[in-house]
Each structure stands twice: as C-alpha cells, then as structure tokens.
PAZAPA-4460 file (N, C-alpha, C; in steps of 0.05 Angstrom, whole numbers, plus 32768, in hexadecimal, padded with zeros to 4 digits):
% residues 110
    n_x    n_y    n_z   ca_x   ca_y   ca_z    c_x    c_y    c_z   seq   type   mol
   8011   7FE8   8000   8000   8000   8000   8012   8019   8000     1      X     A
   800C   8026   7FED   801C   8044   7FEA   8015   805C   8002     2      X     A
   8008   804E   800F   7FFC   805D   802D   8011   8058   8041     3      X     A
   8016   8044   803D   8029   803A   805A   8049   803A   8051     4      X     A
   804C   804A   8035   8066   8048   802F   8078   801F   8022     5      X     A
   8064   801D   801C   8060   8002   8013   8071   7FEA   8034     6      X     A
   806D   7FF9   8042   8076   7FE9   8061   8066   7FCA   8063     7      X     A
   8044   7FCB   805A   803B   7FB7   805B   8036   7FA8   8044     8      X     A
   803E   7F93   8046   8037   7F7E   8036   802E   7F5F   8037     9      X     A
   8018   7F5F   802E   7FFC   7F53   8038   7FFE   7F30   802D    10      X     A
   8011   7F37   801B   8014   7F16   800A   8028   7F06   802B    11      X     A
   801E   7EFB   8030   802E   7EED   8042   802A   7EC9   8041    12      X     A
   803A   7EBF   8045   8042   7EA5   8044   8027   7E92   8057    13      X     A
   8024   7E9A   806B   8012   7E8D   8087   8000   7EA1   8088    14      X     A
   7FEB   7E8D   8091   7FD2   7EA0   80A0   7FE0   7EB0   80BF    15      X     A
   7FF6   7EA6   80C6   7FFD   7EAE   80E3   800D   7ECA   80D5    16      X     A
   8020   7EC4   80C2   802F   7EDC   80BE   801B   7EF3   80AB    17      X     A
   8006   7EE9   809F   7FFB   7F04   8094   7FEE   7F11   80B3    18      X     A
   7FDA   7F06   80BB   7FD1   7F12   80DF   7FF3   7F22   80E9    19      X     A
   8006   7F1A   80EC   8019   7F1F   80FA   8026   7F3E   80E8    20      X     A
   8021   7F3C   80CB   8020   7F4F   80B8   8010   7F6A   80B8    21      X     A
   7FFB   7F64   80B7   7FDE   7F70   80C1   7FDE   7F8A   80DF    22      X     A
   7FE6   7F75   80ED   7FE2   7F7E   810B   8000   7F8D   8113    23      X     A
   8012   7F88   8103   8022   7F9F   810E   8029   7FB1   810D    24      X     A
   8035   7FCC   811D   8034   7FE9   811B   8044   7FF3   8103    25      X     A
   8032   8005   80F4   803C   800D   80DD   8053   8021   80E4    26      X     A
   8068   8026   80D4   807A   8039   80DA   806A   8050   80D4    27      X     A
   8060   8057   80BC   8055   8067   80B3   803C   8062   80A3    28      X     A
   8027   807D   80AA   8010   8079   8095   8009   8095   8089    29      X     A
   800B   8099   807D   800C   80AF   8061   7FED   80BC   805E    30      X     A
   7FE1   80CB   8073   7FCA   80D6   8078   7FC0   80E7   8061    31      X     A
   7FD6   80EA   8048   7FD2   80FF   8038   7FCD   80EF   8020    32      X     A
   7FD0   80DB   801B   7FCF   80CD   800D   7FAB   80D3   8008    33      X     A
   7F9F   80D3   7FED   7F82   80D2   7FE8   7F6E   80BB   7FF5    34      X     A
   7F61   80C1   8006   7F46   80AF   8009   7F55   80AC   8028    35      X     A
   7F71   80B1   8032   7F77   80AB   804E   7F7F   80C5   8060    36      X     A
   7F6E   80E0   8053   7F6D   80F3   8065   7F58   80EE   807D    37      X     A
   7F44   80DD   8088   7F39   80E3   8098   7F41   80CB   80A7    38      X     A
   7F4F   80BA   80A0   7F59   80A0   80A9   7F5F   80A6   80C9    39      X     A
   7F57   8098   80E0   7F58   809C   80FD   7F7F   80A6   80FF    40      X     A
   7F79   80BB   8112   7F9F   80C4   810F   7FA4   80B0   8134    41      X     A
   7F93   80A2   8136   7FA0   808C   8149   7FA7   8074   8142    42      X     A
   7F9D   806C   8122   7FA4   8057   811A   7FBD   804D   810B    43      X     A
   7FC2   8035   8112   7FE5   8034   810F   7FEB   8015   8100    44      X     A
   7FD6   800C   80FF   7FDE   7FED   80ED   7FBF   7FE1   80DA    45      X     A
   7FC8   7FD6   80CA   7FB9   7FCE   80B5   7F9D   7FC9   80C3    46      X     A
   7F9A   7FB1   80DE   7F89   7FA4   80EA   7F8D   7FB3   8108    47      X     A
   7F84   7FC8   8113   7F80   7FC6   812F   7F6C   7FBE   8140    48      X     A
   7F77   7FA4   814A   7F68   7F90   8158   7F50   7F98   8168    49      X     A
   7F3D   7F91   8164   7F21   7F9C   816B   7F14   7FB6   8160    50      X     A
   7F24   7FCF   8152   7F19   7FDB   814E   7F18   7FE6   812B    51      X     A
   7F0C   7FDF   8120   7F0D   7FEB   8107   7F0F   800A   80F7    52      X     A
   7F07   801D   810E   7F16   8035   8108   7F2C   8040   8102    53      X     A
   7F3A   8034   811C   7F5A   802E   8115   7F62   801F   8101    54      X     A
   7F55   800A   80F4   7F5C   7FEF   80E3   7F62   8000   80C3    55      X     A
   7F78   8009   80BF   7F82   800E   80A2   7F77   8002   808E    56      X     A
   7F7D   7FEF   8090   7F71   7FD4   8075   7F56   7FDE   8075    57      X     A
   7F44   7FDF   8099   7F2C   7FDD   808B   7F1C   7FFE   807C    58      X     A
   7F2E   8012   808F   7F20   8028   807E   7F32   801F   8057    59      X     A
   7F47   801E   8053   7F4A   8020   8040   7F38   800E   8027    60      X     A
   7F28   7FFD   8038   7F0D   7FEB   8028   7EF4   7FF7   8028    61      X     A
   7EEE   8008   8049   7ED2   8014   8051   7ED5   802C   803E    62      X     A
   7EE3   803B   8045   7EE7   805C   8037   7ED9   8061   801B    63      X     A
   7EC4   8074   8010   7EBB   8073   7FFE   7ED5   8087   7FF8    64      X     A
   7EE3   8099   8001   7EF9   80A4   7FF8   7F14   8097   7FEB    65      X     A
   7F17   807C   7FEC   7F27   8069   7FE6   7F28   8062   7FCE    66      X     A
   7F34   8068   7FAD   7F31   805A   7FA0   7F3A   8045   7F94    67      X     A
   7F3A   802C   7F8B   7F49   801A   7F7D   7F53   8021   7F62    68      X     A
   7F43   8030   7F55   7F52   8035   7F39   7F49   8056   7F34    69      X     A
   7F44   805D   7F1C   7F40   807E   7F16   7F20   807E   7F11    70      X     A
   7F27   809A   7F1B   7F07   80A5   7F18   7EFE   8095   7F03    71      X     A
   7F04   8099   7EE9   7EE6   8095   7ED3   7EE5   807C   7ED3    72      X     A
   7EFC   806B   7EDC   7EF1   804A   7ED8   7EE3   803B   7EEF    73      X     A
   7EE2   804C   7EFE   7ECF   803B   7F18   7EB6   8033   7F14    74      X     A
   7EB2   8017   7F24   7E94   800E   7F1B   7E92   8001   7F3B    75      X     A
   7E76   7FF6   7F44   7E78   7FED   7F5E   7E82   7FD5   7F64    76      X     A
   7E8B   7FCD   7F4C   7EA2   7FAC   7F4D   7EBD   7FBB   7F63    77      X     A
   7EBF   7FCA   7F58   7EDF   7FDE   7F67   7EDA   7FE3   7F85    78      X     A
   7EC0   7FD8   7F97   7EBD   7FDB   7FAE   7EBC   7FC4   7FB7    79      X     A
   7EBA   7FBB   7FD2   7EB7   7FA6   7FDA   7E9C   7FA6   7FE6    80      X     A
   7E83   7F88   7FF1   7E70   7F8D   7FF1   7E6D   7F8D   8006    81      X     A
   7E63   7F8F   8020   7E52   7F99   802E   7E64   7F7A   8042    82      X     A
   7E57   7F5E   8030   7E67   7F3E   8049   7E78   7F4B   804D    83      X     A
   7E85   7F56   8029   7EAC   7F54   8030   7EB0   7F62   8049    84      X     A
   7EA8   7F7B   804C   7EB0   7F82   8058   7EAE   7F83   8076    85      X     A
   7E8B   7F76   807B   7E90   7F68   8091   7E9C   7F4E   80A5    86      X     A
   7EB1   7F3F   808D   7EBF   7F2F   808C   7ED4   7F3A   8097    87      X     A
   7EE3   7F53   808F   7EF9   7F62   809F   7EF3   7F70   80B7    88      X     A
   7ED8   7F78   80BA   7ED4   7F7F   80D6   7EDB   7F6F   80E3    89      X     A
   7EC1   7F50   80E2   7EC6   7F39   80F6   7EE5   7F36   80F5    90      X     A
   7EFD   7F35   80E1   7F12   7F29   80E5   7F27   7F3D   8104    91      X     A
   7F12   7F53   8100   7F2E   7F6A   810F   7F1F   7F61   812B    92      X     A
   7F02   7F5D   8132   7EFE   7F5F   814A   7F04   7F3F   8154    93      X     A
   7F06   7F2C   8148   7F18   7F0F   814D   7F29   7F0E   8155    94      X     A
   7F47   7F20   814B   7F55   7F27   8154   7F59   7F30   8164    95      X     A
   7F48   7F40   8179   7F46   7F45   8196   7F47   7F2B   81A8    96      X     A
   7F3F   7F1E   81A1   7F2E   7F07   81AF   7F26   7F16   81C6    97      X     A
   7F15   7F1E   81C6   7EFD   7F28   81DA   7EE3   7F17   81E2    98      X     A
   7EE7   7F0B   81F7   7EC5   7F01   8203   7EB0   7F10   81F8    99      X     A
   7E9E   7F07   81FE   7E83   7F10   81FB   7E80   7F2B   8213   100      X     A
   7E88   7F23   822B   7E7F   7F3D   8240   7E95   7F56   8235   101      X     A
   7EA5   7F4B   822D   7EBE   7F62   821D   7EB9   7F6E   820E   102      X     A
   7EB2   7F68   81FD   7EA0   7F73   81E8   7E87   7F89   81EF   103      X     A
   7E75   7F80   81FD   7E61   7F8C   8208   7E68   7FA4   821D   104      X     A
   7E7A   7F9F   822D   7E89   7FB8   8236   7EA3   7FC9   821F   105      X     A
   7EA4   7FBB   8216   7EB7   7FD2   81FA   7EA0   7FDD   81EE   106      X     A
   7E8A   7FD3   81E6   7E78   7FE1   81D8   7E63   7FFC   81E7   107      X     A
   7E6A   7FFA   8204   7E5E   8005   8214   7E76   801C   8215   108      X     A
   7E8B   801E   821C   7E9D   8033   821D   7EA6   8048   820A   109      X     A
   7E9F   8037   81ED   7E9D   8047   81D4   7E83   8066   81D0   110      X     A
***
C-alpha cells in the first residue's frame, strides 16, 4: 500500500504470518495520501484488534473516499460488498479475543 510507504505486505506465506503482518505497528501512514485524510490519527496498523476505526485495511475497504482505480472507470464491482466487508470487521474483533461480557462492556464505554 502506497499509504504505509509500501511497509505492509499482505502476501504472506501462513495464515499466522499474514495476522502477524496485519496486526503490526505501522512505521508510517501517509494521511495525505487521497481517500486517507480522515483516516483515525490513532490508528497505527492494518488490523487494530477490536476496533475497526483504527483498522487501516478496513477503512481503506469502508471509505467511499478510497479509490481502486480512476475516476471514469469505476463501477460498483471496484467496491467491496456489504459480507466482504463484514467479514473484515468480524476478522478485527476475533482478533481481540474478547468474551461476550467484554464485548458488551467495550460496547458500553464507546
């Protein structure tokens, strides 16, 4: 990703080393970069565990500011749908491993 100064890279060998990829602190993330000016300025790695605001990867999927290719060729194939992307939510709040009462008190403090 030209966001992160190409730091992350997502092709990984194991499901343990892409997670281990994912989840660690970015040196840098390039807020100026298009579609990642509003990007959380607390967020610091691709996946931050439990919370998807912070989660890079996932605004850079959620963001209608985000584009995959150029203006005139976009079509809604160039977005992801609605599972996908609740597929990456569930994946970031997994990664917490959070109980059920954990959850329910994280959702309460928010």
């Amino acid at each position: 990703m030209t966001v992160t100064g190409n730091s992350l890279d997502i092709k990984q060998p194991t499901a343990a080393a892409l997670r281990t990829e994912l989840t660690k602190s970015l040196a840098a993330i390039n807020r100026g970069v298009a579609g990642f000016e509003d990007f959380s300025p607390n967020g610091t790695a691709a996946i931050q565990s439990g919370d998807p605001a912070r989660s890079l990867l996932y605004h850079a999927l959620a963001s209608p500011n985000v584009y995959p290719s150029p203006t005139s060729a976009r079509t809604d194939a160039d977005f992801p749908t609605l599972v996908e992307l609740d597929t990456i939510e569930n994946y970031i709040y997994s990664v917490a491993k959070m109980k059920l009462k954990d959850i329910c008190m994280y959702s309460l403090t928010r």
